[in-house]
PDB file of N, CA, C and O in Angstrom, chain B, residues numbered from 101:
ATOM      1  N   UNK B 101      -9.947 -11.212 -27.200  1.00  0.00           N
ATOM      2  CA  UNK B 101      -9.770 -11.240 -25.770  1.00  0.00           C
ATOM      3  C   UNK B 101      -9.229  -9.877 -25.315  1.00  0.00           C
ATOM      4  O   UNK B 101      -8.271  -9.242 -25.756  1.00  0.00           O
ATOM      5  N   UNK B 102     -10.365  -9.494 -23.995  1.00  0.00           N
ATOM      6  CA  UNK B 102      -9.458  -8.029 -23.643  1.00  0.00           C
ATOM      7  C   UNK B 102      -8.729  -8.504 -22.378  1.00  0.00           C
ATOM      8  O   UNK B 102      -8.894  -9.384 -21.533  1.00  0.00           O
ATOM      9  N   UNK B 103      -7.703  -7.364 -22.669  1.00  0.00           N
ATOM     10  CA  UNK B 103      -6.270  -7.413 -21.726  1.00  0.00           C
ATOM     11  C   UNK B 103      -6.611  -7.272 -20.396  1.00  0.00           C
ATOM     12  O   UNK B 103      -7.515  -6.455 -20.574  1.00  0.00           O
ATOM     13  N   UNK B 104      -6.589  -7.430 -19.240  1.00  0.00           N
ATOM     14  CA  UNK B 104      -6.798  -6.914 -18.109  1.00  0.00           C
ATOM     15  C   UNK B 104      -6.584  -5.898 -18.141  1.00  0.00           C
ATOM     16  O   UNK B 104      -5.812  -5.402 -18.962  1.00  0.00           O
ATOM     17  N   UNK B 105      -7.151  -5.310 -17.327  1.00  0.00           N
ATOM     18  CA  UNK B 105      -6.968  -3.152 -17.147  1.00  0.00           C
ATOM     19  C   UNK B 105      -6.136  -3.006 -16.475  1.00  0.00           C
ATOM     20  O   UNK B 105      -5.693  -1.864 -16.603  1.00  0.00           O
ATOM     21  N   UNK B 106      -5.256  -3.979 -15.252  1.00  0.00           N
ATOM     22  CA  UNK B 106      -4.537  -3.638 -14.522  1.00  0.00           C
ATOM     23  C   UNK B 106      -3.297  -3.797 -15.194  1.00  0.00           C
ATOM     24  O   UNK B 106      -2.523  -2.851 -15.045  1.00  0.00           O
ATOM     25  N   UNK B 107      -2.903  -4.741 -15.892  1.00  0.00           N
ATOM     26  CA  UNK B 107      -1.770  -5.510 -16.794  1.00  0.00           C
ATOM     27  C   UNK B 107      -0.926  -4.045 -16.767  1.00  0.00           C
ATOM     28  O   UNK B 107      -0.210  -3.976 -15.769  1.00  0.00           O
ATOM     29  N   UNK B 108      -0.867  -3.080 -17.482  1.00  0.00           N
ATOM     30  CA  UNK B 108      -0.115  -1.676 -17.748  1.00  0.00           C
ATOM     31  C   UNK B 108       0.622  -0.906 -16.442  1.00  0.00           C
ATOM     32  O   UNK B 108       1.644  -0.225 -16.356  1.00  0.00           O
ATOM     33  N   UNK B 109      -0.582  -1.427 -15.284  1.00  0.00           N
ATOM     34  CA  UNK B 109      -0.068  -1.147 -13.930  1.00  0.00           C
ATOM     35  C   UNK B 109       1.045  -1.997 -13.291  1.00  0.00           C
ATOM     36  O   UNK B 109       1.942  -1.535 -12.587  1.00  0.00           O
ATOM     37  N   UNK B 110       0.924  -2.971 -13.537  1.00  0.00           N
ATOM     38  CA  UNK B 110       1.683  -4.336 -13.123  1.00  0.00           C
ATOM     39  C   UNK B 110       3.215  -4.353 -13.404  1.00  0.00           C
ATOM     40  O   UNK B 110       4.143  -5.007 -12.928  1.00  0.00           O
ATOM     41  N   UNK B 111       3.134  -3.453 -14.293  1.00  0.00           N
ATOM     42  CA  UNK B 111       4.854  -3.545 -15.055  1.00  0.00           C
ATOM     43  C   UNK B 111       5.271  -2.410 -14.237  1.00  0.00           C
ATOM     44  O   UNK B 111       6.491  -2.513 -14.111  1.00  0.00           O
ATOM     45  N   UNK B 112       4.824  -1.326 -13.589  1.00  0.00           N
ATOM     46  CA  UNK B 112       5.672  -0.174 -13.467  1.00  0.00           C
ATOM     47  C   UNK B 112       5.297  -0.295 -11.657  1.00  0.00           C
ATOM     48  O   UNK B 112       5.276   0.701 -10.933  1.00  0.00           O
ATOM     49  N   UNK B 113       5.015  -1.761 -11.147  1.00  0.00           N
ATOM     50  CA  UNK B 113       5.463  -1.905  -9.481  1.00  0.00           C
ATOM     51  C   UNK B 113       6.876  -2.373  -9.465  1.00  0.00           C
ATOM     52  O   UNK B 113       7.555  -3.097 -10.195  1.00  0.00           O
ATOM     53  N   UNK B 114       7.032  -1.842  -8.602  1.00  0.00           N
ATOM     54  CA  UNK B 114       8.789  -2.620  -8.229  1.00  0.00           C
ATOM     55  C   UNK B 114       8.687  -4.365  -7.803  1.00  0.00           C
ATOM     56  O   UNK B 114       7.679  -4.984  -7.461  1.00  0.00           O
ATOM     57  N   UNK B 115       9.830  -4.776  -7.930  1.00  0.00           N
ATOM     58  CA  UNK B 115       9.899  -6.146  -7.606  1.00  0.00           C
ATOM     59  C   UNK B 115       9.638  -6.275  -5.962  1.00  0.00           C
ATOM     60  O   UNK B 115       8.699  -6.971  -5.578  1.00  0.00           O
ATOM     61  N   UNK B 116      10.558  -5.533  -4.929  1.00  0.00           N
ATOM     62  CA  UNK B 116      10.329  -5.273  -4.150  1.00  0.00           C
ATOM     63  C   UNK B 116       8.939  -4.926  -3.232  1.00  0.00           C
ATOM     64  O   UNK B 116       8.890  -4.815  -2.007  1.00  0.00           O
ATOM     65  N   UNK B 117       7.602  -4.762  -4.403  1.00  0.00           N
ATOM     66  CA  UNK B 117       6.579  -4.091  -3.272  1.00  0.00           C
ATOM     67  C   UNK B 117       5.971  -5.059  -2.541  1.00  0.00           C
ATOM     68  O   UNK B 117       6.018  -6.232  -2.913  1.00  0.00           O
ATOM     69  N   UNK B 118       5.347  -4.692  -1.448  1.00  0.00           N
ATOM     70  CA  UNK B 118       4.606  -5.297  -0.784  1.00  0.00           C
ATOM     71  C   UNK B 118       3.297  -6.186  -1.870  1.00  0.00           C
ATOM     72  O   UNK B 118       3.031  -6.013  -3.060  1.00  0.00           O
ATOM     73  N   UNK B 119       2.915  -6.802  -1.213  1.00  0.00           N
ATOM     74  CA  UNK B 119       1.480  -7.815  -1.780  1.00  0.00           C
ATOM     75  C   UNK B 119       0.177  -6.914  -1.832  1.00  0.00           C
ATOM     76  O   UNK B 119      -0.655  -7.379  -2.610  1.00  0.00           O
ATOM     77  N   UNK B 120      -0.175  -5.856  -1.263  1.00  0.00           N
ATOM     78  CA  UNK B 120      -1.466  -4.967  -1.179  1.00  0.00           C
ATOM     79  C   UNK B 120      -0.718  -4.366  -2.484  1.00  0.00           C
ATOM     80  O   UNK B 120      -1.657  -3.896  -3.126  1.00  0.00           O
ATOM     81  N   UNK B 121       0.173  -4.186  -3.039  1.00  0.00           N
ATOM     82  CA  UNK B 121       0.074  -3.726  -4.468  1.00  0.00           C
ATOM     83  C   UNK B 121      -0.194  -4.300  -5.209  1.00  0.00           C
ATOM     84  O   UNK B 121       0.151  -3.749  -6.254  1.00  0.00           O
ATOM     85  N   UNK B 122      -0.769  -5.402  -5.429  1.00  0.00           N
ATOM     86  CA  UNK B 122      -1.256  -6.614  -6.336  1.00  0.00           C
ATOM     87  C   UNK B 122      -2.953  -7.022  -5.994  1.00  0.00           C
ATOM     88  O   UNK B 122      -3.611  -7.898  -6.555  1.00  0.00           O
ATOM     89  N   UNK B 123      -3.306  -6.288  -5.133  1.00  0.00           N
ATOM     90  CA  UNK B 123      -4.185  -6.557  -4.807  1.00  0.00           C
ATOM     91  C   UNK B 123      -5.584  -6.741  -5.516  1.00  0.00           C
ATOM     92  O   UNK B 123      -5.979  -5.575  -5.523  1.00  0.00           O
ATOM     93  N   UNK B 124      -6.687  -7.574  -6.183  1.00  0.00           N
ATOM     94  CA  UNK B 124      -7.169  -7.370  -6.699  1.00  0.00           C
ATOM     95  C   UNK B 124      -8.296  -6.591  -7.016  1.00  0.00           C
ATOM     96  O   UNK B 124      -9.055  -6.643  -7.984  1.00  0.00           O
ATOM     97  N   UNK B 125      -8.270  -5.845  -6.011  1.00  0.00           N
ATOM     98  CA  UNK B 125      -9.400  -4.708  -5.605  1.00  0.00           C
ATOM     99  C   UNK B 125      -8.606  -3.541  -4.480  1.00  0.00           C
ATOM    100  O   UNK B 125      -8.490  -3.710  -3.266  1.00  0.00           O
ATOM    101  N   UNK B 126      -8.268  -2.713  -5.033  1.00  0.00           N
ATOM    102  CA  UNK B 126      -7.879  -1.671  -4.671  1.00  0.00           C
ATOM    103  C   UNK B 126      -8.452  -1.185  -3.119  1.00  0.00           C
ATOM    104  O   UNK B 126      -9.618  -0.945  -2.807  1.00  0.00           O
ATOM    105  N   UNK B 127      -7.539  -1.141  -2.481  1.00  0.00           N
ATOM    106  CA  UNK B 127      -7.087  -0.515  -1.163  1.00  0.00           C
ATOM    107  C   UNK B 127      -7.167   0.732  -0.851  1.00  0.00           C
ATOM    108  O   UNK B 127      -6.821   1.489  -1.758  1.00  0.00           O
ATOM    109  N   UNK B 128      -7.623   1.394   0.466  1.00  0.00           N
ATOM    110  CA  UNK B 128      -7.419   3.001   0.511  1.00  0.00           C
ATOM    111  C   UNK B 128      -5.936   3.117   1.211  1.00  0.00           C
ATOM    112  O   UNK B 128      -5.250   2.254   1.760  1.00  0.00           O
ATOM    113  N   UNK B 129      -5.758   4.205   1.032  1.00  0.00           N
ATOM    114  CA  UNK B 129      -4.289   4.436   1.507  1.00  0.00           C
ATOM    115  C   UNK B 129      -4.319   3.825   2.869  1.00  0.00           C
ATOM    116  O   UNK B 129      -3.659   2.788   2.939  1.00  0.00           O
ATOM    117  N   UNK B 130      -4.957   4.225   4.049  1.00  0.00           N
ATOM    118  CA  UNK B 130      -5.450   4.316   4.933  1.00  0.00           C
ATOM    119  C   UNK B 130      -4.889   2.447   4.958  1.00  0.00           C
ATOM    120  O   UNK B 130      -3.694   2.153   4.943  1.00  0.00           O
ATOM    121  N   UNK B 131      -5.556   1.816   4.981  1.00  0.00           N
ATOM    122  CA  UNK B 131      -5.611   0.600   4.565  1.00  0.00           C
ATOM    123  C   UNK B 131      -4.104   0.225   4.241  1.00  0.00           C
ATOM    124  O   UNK B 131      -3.581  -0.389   5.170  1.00  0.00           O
ATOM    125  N   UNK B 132      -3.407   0.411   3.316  1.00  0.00           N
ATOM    126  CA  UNK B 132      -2.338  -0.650   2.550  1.00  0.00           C
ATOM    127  C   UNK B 132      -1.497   0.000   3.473  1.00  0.00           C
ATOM    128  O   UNK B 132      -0.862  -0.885   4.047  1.00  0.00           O
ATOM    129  N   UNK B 133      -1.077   1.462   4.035  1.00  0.00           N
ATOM    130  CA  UNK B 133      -0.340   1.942   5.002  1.00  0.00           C
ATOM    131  C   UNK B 133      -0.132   0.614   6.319  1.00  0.00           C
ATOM    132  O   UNK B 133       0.931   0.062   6.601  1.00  0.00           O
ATOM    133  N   UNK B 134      -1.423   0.370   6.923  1.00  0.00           N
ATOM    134  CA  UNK B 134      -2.082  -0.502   8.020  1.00  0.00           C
ATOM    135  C   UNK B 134      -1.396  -1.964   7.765  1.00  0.00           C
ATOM    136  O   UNK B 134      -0.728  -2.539   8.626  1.00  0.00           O
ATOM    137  N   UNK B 135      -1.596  -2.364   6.758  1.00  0.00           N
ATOM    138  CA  UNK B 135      -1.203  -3.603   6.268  1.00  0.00           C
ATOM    139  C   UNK B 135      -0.324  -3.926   5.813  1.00  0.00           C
ATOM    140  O   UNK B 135       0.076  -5.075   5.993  1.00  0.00           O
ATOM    141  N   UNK B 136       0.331  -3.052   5.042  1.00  0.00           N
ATOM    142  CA  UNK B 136       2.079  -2.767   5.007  1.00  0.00           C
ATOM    143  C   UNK B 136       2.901  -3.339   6.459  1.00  0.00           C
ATOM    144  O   UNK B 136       3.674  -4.261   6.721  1.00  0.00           O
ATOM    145  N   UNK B 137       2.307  -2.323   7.141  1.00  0.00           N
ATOM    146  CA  UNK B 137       3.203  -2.694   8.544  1.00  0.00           C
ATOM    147  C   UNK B 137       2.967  -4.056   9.615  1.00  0.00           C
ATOM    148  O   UNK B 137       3.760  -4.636  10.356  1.00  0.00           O
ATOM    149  N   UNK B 138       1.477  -4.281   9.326  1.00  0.00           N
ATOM    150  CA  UNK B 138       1.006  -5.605  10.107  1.00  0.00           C
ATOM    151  C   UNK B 138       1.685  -6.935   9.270  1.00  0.00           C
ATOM    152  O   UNK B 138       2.268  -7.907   9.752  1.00  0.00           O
ATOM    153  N   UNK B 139       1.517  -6.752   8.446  1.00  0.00           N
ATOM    154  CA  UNK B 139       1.667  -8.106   7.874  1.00  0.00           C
ATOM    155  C   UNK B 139       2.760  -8.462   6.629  1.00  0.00           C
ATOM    156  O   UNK B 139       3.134  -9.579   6.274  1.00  0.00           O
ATOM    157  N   UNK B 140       3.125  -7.220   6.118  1.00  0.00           N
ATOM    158  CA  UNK B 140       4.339  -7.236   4.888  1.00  0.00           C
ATOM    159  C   UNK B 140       6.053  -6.613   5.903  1.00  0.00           C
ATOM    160  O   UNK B 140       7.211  -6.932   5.636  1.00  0.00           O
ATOM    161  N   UNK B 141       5.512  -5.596   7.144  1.00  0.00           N
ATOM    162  CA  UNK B 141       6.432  -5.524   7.504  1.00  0.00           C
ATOM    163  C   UNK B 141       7.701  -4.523   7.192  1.00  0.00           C
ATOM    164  O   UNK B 141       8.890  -4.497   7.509  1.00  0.00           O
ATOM    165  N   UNK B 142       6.567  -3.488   6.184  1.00  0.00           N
ATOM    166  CA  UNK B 142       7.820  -2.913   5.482  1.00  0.00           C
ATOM    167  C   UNK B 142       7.366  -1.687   5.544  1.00  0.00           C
ATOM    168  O   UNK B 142       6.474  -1.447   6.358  1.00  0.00           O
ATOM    169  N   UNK B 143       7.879  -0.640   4.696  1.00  0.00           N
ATOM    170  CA  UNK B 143       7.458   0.711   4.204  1.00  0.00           C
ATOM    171  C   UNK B 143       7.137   1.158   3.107  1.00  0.00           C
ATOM    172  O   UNK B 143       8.065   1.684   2.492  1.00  0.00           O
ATOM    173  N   UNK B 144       5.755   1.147   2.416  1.00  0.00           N
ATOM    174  CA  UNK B 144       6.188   1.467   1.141  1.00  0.00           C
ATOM    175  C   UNK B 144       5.043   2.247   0.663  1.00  0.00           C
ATOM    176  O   UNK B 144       4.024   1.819   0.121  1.00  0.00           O
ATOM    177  N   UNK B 145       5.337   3.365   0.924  1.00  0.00           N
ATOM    178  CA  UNK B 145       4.493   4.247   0.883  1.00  0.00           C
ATOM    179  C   UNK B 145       4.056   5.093  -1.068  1.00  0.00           C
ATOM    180  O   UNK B 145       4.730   5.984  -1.584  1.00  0.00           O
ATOM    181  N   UNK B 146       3.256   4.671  -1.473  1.00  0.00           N
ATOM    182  CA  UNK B 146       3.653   4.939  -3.279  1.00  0.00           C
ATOM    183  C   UNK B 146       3.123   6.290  -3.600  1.00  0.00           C
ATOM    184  O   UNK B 146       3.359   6.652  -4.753  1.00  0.00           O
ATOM    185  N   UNK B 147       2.411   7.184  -2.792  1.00  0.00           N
ATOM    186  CA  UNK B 147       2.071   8.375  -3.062  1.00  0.00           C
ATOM    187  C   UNK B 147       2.759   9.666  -2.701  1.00  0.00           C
ATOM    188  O   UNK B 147       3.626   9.811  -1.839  1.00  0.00           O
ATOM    189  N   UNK B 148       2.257  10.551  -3.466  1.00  0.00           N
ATOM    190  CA  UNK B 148       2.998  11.575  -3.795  1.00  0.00           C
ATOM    191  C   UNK B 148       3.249  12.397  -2.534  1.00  0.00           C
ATOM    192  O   UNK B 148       2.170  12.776  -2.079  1.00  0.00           O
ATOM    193  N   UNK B 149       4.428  12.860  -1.712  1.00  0.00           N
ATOM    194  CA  UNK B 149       4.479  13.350  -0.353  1.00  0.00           C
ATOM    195  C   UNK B 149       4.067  14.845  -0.205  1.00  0.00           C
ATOM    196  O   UNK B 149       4.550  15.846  -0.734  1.00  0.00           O
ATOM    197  N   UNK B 150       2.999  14.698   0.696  1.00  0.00           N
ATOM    198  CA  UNK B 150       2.150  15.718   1.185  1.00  0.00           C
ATOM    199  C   UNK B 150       1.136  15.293   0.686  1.00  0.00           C
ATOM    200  O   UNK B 150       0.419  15.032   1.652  1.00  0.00           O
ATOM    201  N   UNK B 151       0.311  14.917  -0.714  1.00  0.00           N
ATOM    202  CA  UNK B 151      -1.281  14.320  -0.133  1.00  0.00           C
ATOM    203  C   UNK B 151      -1.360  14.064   0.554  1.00  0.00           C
ATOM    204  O   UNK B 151      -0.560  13.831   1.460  1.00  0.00           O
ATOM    205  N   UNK B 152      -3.361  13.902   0.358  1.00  0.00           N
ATOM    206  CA  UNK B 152      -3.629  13.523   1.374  1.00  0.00           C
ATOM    207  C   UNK B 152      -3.679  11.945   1.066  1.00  0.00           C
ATOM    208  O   UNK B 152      -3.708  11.384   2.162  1.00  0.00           O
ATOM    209  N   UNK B 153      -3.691  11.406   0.476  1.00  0.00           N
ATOM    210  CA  UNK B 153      -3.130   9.865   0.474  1.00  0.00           C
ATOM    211  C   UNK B 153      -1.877   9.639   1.107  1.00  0.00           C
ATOM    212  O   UNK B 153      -1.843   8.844   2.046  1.00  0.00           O
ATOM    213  N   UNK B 154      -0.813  10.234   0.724  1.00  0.00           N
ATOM    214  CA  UNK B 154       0.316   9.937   1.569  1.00  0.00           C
ATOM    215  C   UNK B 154      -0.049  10.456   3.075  1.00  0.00           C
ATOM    216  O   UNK B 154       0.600  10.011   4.022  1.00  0.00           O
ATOM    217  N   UNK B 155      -0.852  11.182   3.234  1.00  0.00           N
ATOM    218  CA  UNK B 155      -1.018  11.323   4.649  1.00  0.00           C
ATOM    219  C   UNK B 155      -1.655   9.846   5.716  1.00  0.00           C
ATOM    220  O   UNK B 155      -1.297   9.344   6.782  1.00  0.00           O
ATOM    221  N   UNK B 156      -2.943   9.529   4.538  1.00  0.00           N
ATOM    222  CA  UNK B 156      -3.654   8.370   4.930  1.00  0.00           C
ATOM    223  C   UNK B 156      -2.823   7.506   5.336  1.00  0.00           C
ATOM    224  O   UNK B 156      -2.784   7.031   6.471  1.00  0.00           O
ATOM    225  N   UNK B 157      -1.805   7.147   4.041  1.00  0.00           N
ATOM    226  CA  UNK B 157      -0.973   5.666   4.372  1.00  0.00           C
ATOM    227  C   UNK B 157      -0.009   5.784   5.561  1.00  0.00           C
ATOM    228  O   UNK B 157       0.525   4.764   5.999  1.00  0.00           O
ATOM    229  N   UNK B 158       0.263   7.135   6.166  1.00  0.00           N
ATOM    230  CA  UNK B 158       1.265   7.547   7.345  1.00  0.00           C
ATOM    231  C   UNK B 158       0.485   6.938   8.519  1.00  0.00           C
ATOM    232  O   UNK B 158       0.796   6.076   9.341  1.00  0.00           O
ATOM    233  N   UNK B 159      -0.731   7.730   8.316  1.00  0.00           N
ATOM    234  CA  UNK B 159      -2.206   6.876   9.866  1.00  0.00           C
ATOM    235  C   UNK B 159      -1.922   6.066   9.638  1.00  0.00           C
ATOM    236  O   UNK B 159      -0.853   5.804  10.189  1.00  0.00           O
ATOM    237  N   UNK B 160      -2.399   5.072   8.830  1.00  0.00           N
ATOM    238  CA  UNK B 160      -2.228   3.652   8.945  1.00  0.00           C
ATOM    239  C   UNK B 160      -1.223   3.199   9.246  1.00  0.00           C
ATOM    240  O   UNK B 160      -1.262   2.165   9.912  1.00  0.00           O
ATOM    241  N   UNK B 161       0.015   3.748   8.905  1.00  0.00           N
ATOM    242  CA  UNK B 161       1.344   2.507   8.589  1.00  0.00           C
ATOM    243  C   UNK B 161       1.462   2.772  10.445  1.00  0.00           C
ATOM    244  O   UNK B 161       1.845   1.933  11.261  1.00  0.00           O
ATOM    245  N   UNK B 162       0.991   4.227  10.738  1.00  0.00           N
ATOM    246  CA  UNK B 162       1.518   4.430  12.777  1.00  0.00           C
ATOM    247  C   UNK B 162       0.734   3.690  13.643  1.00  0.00           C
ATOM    248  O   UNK B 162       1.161   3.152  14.664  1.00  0.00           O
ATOM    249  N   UNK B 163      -0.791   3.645  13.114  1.00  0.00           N
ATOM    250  CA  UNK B 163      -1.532   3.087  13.425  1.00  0.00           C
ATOM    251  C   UNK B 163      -1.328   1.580  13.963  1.00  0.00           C
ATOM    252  O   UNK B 163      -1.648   1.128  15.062  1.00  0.00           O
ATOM    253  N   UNK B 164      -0.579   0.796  12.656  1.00  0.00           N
ATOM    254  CA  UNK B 164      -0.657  -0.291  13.204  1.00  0.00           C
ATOM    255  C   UNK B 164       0.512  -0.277  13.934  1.00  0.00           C
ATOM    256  O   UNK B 164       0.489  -1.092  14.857  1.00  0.00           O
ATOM    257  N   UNK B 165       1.853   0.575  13.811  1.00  0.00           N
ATOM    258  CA  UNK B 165       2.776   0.495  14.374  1.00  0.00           C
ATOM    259  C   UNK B 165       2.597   0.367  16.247  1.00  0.00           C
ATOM    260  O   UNK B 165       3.138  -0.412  17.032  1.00  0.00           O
ATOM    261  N   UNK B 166       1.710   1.370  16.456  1.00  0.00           N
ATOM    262  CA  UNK B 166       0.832   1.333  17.657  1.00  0.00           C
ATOM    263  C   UNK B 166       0.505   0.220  18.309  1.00  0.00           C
ATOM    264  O   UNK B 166       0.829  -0.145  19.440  1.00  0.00           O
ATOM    265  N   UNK B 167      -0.499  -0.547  17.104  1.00  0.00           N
ATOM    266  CA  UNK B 167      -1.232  -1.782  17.738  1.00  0.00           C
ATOM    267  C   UNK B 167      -0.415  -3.229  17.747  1.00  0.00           C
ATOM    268  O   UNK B 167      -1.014  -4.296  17.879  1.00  0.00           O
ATOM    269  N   UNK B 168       1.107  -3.132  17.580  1.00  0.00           N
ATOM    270  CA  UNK B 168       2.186  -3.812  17.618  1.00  0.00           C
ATOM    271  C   UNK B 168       2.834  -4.030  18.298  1.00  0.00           C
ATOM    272  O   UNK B 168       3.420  -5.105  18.426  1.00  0.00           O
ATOM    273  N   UNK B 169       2.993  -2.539  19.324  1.00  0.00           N
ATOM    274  CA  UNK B 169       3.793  -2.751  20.125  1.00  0.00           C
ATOM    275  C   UNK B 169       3.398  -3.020  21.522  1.00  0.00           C
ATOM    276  O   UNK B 169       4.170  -3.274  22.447  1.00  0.00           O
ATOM    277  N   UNK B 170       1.586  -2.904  21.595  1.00  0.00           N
ATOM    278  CA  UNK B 170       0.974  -3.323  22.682  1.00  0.00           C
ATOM    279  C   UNK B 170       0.845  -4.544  23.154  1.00  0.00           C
ATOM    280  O   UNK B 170       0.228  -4.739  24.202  1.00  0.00           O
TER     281      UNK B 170
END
């Protein structure tokens, strides 16, 4: 029996993360930023600051911050 591929990933999320880190099909930054804030409510941004992934998950996380407060 092979191991899941993600299993190795699974150990080194925090207890704390949001649910789009478990996700079973991978998210763009863009995305888990968005959904972080709509629906988990939190901040948790896992990329390295200044990519452009951490940039993505910033759009998103303002993005929805935006469509929240309308």
């Amino acid at each position: 029996m092979t191991p899941h591929p993600t299993a190795p990933i699974r150990h080194s999320i925090p207890d704390d993360a949001p649910c789009t880190a478990f996700a079973p099909c991978p998210v763009g930054a863009y995305r888990r930023g968005l959904e972080d804030r709509r629906y988990d409510h939190c901040y948790f941004n896992p990329y390295r600051a200044g990519s452009v992934e951490w940039w993505d998950y910033q759009r998103g996380f303002e993005d929805a911050t935006i469509g929240n407060t309308q």
